[in-house]
FIKOL-105889 format. One record per residue (C-alpha): x, y, z; residue number from 1. Coordinates in steps of 0.001 Angstrom, whole numbers. Example, Ala and Ser with C-alpha at 12.3 -4.5 7.8 and 13.67 -1.06 7.14 Angstrom:
! residues 2
<atom><x>12300</x><y>-4500</y><z>7800</z><pos>1</pos></atom>
<atom><x>13670</x><y>-1060</y><z>7140</z><pos>2</pos></atom>
//
This chain:
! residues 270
<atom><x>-4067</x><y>-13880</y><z>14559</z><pos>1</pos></atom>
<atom><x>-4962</x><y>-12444</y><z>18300</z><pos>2</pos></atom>
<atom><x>-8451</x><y>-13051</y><z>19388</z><pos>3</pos></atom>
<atom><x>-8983</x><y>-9584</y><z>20030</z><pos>4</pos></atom>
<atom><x>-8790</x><y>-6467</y><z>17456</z><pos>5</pos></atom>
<atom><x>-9333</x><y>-2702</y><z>18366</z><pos>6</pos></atom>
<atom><x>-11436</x><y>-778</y><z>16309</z><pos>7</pos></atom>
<atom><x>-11368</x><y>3654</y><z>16674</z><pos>8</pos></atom>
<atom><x>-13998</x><y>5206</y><z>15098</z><pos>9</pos></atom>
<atom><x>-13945</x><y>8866</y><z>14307</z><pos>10</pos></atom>
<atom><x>-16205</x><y>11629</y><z>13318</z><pos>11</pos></atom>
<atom><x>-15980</x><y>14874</y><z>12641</z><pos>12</pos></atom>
<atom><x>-16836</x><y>17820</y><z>10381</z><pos>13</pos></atom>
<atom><x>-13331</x><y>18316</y><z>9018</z><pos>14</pos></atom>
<atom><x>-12467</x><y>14960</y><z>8835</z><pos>15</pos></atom>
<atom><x>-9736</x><y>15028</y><z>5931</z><pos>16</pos></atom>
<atom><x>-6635</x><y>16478</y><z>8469</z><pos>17</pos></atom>
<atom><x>-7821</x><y>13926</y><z>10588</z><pos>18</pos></atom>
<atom><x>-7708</x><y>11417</y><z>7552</z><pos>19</pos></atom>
<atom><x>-4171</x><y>12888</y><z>6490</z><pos>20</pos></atom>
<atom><x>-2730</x><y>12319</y><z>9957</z><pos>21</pos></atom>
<atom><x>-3868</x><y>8512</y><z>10227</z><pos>22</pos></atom>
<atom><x>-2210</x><y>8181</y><z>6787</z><pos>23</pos></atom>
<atom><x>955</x><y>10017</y><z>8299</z><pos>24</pos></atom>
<atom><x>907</x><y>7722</y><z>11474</z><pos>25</pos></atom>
<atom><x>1758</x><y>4839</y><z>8984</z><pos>26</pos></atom>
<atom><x>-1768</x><y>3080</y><z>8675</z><pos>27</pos></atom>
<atom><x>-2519</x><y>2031</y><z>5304</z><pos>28</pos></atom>
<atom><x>-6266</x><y>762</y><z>5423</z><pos>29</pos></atom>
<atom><x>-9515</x><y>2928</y><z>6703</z><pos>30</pos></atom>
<atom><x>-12710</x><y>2061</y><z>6332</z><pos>31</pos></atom>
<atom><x>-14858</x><y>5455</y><z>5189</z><pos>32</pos></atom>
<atom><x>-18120</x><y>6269</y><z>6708</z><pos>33</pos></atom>
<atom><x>-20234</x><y>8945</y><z>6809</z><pos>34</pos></atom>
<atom><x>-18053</x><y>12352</y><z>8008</z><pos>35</pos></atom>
<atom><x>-15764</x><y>10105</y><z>9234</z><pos>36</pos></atom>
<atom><x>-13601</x><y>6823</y><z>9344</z><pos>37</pos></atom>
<atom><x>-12717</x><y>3138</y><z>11139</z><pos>38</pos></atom>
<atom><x>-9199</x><y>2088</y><z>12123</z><pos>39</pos></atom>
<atom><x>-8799</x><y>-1211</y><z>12688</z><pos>40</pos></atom>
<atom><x>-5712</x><y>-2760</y><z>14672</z><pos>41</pos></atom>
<atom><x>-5098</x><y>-5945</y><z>16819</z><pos>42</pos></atom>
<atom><x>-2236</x><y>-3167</y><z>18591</z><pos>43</pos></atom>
<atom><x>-4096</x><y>-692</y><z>21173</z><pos>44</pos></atom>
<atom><x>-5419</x><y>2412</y><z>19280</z><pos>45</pos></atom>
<atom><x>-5035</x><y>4379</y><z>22511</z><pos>46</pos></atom>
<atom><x>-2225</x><y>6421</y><z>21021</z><pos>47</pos></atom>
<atom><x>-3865</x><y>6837</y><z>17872</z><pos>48</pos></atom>
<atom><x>-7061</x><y>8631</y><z>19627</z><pos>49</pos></atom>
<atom><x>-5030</x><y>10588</y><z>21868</z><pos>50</pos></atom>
<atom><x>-3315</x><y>11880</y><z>18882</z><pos>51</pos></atom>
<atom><x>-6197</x><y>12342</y><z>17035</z><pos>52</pos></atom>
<atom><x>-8020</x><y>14370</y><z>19313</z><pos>53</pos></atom>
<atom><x>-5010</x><y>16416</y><z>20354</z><pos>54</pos></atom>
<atom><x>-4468</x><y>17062</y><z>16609</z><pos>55</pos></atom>
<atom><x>-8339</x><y>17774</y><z>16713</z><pos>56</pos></atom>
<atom><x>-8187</x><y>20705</y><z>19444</z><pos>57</pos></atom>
<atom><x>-5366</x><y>22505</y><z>18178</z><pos>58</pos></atom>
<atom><x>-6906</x><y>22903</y><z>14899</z><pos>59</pos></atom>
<atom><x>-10116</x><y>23897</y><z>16727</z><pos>60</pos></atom>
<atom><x>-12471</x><y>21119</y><z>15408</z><pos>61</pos></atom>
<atom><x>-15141</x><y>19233</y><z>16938</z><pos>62</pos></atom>
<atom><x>-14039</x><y>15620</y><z>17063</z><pos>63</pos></atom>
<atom><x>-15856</x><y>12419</y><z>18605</z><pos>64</pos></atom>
<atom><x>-13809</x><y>9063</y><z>19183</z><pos>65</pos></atom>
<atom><x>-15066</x><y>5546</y><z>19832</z><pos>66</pos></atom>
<atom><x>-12248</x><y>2728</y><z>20923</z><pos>67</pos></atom>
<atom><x>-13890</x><y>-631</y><z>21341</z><pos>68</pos></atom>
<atom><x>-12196</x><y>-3652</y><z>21447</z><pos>69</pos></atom>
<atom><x>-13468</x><y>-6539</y><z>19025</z><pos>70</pos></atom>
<atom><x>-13732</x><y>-10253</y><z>18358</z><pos>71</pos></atom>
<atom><x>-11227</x><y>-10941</y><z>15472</z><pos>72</pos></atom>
<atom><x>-13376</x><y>-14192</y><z>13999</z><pos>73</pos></atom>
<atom><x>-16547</x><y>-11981</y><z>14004</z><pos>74</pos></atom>
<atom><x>-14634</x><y>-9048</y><z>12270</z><pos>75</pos></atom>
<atom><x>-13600</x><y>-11505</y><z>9375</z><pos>76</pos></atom>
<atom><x>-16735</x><y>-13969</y><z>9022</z><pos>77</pos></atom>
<atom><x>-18463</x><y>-9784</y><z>8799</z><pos>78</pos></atom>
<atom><x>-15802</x><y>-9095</y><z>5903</z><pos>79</pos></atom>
<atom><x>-16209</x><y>-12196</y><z>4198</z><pos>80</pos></atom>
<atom><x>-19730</x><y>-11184</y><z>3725</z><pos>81</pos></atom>
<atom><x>-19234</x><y>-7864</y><z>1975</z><pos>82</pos></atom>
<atom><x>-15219</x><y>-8615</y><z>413</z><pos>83</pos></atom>
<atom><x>-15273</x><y>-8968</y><z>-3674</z><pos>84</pos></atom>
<atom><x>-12906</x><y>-9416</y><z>-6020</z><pos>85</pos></atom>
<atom><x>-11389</x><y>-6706</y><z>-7441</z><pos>86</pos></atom>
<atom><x>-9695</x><y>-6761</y><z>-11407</z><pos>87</pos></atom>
<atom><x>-6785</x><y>-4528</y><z>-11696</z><pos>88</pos></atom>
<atom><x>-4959</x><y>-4356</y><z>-15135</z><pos>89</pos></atom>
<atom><x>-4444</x><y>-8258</y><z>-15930</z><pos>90</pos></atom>
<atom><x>-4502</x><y>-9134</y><z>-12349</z><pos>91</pos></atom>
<atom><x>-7827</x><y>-10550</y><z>-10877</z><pos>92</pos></atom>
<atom><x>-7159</x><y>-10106</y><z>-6704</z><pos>93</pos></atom>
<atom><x>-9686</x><y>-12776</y><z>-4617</z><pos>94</pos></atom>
<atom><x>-9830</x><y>-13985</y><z>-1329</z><pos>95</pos></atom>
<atom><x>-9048</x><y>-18316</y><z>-890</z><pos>96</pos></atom>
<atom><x>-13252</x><y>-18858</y><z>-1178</z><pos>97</pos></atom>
<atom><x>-13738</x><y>-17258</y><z>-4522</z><pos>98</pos></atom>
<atom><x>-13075</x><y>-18807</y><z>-7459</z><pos>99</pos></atom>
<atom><x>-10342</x><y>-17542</y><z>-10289</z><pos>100</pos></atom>
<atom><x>-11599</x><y>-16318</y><z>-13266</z><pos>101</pos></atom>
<atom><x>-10858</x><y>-16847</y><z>-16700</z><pos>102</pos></atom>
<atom><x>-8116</x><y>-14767</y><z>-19195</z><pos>103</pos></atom>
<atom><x>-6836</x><y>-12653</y><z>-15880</z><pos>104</pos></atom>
<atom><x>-3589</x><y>-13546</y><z>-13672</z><pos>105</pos></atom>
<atom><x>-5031</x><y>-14873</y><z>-10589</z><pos>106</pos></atom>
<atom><x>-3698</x><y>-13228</y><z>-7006</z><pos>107</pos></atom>
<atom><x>-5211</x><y>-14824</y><z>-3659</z><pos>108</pos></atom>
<atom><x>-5347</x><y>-12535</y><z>-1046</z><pos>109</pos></atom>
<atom><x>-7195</x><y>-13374</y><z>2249</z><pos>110</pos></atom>
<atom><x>-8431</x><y>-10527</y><z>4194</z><pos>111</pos></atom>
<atom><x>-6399</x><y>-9228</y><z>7145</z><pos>112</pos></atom>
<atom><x>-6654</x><y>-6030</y><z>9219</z><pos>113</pos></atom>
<atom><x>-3878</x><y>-3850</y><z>8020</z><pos>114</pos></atom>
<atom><x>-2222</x><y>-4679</y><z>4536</z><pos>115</pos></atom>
<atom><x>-3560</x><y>-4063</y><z>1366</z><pos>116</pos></atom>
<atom><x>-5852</x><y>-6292</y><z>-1390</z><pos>117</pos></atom>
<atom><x>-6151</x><y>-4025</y><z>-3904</z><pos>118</pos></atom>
<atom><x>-9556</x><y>-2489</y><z>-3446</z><pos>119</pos></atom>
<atom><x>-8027</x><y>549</y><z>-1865</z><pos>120</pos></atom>
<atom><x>-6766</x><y>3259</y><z>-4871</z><pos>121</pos></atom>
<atom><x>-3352</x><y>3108</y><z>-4731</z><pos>122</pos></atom>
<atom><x>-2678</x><y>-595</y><z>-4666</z><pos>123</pos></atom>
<atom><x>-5833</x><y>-649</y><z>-7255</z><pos>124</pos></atom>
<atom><x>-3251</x><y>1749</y><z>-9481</z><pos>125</pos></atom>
<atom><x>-203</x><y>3</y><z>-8673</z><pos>126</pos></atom>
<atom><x>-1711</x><y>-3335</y><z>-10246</z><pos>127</pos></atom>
<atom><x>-2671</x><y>-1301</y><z>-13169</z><pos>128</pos></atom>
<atom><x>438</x><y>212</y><z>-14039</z><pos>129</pos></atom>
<atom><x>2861</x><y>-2583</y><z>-12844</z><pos>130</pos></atom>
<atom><x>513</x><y>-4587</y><z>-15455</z><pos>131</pos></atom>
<atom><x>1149</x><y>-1939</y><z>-18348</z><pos>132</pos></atom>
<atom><x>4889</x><y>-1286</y><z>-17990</z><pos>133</pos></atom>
<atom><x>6530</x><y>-4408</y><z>-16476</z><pos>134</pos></atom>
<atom><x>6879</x><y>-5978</y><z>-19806</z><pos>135</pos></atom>
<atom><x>10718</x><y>-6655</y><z>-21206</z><pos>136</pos></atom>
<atom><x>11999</x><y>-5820</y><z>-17687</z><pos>137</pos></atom>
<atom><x>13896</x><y>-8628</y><z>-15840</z><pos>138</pos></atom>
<atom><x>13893</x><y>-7424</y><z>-11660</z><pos>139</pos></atom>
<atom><x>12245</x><y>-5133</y><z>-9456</z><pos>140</pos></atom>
<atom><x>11615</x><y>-4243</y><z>-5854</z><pos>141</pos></atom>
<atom><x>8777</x><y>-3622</y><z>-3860</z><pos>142</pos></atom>
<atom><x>9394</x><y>-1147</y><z>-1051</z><pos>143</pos></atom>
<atom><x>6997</x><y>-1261</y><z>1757</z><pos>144</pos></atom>
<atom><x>5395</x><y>-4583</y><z>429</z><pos>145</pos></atom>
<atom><x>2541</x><y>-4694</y><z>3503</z><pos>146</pos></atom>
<atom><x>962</x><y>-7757</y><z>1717</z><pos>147</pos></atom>
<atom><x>2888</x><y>-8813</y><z>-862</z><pos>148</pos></atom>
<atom><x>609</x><y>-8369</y><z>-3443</z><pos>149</pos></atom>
<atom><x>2682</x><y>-5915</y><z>-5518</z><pos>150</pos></atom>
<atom><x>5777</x><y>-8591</y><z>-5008</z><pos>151</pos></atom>
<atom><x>3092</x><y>-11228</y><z>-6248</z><pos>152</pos></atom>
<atom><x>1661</x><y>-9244</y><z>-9398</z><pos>153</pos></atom>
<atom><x>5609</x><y>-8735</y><z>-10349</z><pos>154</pos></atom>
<atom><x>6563</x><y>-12360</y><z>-9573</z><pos>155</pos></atom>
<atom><x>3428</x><y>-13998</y><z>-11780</z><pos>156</pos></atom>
<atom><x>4469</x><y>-11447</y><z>-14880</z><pos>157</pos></atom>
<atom><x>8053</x><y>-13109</y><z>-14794</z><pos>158</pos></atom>
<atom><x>10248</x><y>-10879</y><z>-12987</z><pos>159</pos></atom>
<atom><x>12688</x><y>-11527</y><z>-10183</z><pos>160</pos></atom>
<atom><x>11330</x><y>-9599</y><z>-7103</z><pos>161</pos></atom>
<atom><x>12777</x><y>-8359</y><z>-3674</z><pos>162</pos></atom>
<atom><x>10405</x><y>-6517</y><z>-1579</z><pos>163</pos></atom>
<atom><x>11682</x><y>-4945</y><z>1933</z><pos>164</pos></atom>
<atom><x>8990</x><y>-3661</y><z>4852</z><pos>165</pos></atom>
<atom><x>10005</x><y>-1904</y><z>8317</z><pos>166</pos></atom>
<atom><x>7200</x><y>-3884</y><z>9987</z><pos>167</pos></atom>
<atom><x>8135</x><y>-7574</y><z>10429</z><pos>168</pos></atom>
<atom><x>4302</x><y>-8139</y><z>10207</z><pos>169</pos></atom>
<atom><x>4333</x><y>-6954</y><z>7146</z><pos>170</pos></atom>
<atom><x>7509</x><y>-9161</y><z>6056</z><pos>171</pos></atom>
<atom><x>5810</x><y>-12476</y><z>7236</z><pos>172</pos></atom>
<atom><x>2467</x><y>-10990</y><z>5662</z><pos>173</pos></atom>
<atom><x>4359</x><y>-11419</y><z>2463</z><pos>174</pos></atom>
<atom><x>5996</x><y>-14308</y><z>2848</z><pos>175</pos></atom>
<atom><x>2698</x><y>-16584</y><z>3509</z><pos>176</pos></atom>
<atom><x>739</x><y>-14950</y><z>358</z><pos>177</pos></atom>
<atom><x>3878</x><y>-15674</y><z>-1431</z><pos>178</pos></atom>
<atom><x>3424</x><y>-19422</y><z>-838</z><pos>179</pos></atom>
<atom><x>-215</x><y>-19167</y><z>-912</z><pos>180</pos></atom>
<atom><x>242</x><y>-18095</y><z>-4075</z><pos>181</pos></atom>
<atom><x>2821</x><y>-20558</y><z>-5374</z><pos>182</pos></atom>
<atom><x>5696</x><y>-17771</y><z>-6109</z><pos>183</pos></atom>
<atom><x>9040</x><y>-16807</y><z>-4820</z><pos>184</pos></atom>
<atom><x>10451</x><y>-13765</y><z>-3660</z><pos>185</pos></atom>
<atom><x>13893</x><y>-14064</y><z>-4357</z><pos>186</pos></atom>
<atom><x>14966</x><y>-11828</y><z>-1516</z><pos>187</pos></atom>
<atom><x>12753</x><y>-10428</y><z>1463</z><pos>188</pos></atom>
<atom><x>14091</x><y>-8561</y><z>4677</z><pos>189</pos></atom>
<atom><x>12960</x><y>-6205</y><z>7693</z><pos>190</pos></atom>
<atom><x>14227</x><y>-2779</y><z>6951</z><pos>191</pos></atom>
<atom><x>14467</x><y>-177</y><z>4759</z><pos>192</pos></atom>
<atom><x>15846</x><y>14</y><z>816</z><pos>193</pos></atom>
<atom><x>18613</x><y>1734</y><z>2108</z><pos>194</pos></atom>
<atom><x>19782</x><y>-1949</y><z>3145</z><pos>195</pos></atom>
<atom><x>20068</x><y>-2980</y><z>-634</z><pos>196</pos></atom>
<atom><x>23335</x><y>-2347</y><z>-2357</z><pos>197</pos></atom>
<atom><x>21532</x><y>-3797</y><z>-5617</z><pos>198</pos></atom>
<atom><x>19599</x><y>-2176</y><z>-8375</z><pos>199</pos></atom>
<atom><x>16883</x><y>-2935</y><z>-10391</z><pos>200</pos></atom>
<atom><x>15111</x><y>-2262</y><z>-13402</z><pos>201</pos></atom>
<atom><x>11719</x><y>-1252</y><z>-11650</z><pos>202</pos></atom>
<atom><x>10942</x><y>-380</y><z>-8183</z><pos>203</pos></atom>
<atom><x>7819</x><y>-140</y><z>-6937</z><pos>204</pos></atom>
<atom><x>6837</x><y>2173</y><z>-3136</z><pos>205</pos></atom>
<atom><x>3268</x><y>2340</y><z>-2533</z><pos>206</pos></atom>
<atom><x>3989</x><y>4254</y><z>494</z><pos>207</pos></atom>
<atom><x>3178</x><y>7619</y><z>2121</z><pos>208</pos></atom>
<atom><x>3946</x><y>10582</y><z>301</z><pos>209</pos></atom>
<atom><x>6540</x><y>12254</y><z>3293</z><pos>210</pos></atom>
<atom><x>8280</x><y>8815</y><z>3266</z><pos>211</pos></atom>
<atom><x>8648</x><y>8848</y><z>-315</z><pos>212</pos></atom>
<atom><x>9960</x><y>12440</y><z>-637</z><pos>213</pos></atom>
<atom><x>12489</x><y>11422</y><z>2675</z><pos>214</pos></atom>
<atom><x>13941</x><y>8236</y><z>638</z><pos>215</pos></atom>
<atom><x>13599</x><y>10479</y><z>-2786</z><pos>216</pos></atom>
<atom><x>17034</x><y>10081</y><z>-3330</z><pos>217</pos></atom>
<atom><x>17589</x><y>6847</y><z>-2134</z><pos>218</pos></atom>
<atom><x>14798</x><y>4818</y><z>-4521</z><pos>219</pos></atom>
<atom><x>16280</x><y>7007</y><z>-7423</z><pos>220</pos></atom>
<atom><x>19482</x><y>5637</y><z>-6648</z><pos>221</pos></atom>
<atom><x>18685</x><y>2395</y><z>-7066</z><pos>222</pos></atom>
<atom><x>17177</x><y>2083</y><z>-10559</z><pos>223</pos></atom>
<atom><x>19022</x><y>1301</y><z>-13505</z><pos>224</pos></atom>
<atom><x>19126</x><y>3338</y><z>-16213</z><pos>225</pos></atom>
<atom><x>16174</x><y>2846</y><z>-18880</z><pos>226</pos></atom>
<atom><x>14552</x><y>1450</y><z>-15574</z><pos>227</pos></atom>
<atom><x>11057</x><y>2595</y><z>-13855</z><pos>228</pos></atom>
<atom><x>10133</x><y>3606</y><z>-10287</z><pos>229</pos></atom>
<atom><x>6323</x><y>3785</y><z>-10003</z><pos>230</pos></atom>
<atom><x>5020</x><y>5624</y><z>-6658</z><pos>231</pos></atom>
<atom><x>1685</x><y>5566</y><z>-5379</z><pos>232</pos></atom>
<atom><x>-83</x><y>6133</y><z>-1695</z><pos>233</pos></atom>
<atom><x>-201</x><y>9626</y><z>-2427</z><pos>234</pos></atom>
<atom><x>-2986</x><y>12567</y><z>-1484</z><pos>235</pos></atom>
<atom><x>-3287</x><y>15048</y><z>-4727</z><pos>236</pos></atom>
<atom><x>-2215</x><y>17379</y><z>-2113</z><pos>237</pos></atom>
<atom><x>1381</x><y>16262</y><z>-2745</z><pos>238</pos></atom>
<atom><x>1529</x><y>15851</y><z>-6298</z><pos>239</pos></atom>
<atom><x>3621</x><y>18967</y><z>-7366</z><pos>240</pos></atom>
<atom><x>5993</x><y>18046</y><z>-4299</z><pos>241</pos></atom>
<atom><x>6449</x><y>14688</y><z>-5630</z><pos>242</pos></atom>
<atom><x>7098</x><y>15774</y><z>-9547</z><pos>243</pos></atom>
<atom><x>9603</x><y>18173</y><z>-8584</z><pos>244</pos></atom>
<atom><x>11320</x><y>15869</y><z>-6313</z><pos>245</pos></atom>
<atom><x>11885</x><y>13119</y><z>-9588</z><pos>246</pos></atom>
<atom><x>12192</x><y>15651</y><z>-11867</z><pos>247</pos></atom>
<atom><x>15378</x><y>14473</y><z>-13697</z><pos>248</pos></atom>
<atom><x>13220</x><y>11722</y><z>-14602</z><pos>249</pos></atom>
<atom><x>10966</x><y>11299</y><z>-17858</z><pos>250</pos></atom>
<atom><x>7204</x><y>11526</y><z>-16240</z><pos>251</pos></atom>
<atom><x>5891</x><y>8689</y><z>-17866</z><pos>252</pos></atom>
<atom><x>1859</x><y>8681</y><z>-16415</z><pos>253</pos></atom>
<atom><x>-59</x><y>9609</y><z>-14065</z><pos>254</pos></atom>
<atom><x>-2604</x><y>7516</y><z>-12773</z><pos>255</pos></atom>
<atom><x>-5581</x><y>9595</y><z>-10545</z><pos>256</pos></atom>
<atom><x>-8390</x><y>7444</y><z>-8370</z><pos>257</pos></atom>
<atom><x>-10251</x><y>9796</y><z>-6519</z><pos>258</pos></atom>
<atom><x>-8045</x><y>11598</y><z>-4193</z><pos>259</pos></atom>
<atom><x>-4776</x><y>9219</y><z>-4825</z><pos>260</pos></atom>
<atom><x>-1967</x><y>10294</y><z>-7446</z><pos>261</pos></atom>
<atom><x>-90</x><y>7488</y><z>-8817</z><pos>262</pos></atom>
<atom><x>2926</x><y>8117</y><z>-11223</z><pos>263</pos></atom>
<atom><x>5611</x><y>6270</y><z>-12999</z><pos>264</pos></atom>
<atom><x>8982</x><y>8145</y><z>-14159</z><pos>265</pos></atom>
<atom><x>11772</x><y>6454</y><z>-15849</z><pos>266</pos></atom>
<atom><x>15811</x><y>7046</y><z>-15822</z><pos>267</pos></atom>
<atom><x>16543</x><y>8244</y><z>-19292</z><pos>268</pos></atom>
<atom><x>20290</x><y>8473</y><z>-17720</z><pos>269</pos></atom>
<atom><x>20578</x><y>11925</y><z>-18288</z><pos>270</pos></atom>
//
């Protein structure tokens, strides 16, 4: 962990574009505040405000930005403060000082700036439904795994689990919850699913809807038949897009929180 995190803060009166973008530039966590948001990063935001306030003009919104630059230790002692445990299906998800509790699988995850820990919708979902269907299946993938915590929830239900990220962070994020949490992901790499010649009876992408519909084919390619593929990170805005695009699947559910669509299709092998 650096000693130093940077933390944007924007506000504005049409804040959701703004809110879309972020999501679009790949970051996965935002705190929400009053007409507006906080994007935390130990990488310079710089880029990120520039864009936002680029994106800001051309749509002809009024935008105000605020980069500062942060202790990390006071940023987590802050969040240790005000972070819960959240329950999510049969999964109870806690940070290392809070203590399990009893008749719910028990997932440690310590807070960090930019993977998930379930309290956000679509992870939230993604426990939920990985907890209802998962049963009598034997291997599954986890594409973008940020955190592991999807790999974990999969893992302490019984089933063999790879998980792939395109941010090595994200890899090594996995990798030390994994331990922390006394399971193994069988396999684990740096890169996309396109790097896996292997399929699997569920796969899991809690990822943004454009990369979603850009792999489309690719995830449905790798799930066996009578297999699952459940998909969440994505704005209602997209949820026609995203039907149509797996429509030669069986629509099993779909899971809304707020303004996040969740959904899980299966291959009937038609």
């Amino acid at each position: 962990m650096k000693d130093k995190y940077y933390e944007l803060k924007v506000t504005s009166q049409q804040i959701e574009p703004l809110k879309d973008l972020v999501f679009e530039f790949g970051f996965t966590c935002i705190e929400e505040i009053d007409s507006g948001f906080i994007i935390r990063d130990e990488q310079s935001l710089e880029d990120t405000k520039w864009g936002l306030e680029e994106f800001a003009s051309r749509l002809g919104c009024k935008i105000t930005t605020d980069l500062q630059i942060k202790d990390n230790i006071d940023w987590i002692n802050e969040y240790k403060k005000g972070i819960a445990p959240v329950e999510a299906g049969e999964f109870y998800i806690r940070p290392s000082w809070e203590t399990p509790k009893d008749g719910l699988i028990d997932i440690i995850i310590d807070p960090a700036l930019a993977f998930g820990s379930g309290h956000h919708e679509s992870t939230n979902s993604c426990l939920k439904l990985i907890s209802k269907y998962s049963k009598g299946y034997k291997n599954a993938l986890d594409v973008g795994c940020g955190s592991g915590i999807l790999s974990i929830a999969m893992a302490k239900l019984g089933l063999n689990v790879s998980a792939c990220d395109t941010d090595e962070l994200a890899v090594q994020s996995s990798l030390e919850n994994a331990q922390k949490n006394n399971i193994a992901i069988d396999k684990i790499w740096t890169g996309s699913i396109t790097n896996s010649n292997e399929s699997y009876d569920i796969v899991v992408a809690n990822i943004i809807a454009d990369v979603i519909l850009f792999l489309a084919n690719d995830l449905k390619s790798k799930i066996k038949v009578g297999g699952i593929i459940i998909l969440s990170g994505i704005l209602t805005k997209y949820k026609n897009r995203i039907i149509n695009a797996f429509s030669e699947f069986e629509l099993i559910e779909n899971l809304t929180q707020n303004e996040w669509e969740s959904f899980v299709f299966k291959n009937q092998g038609k």
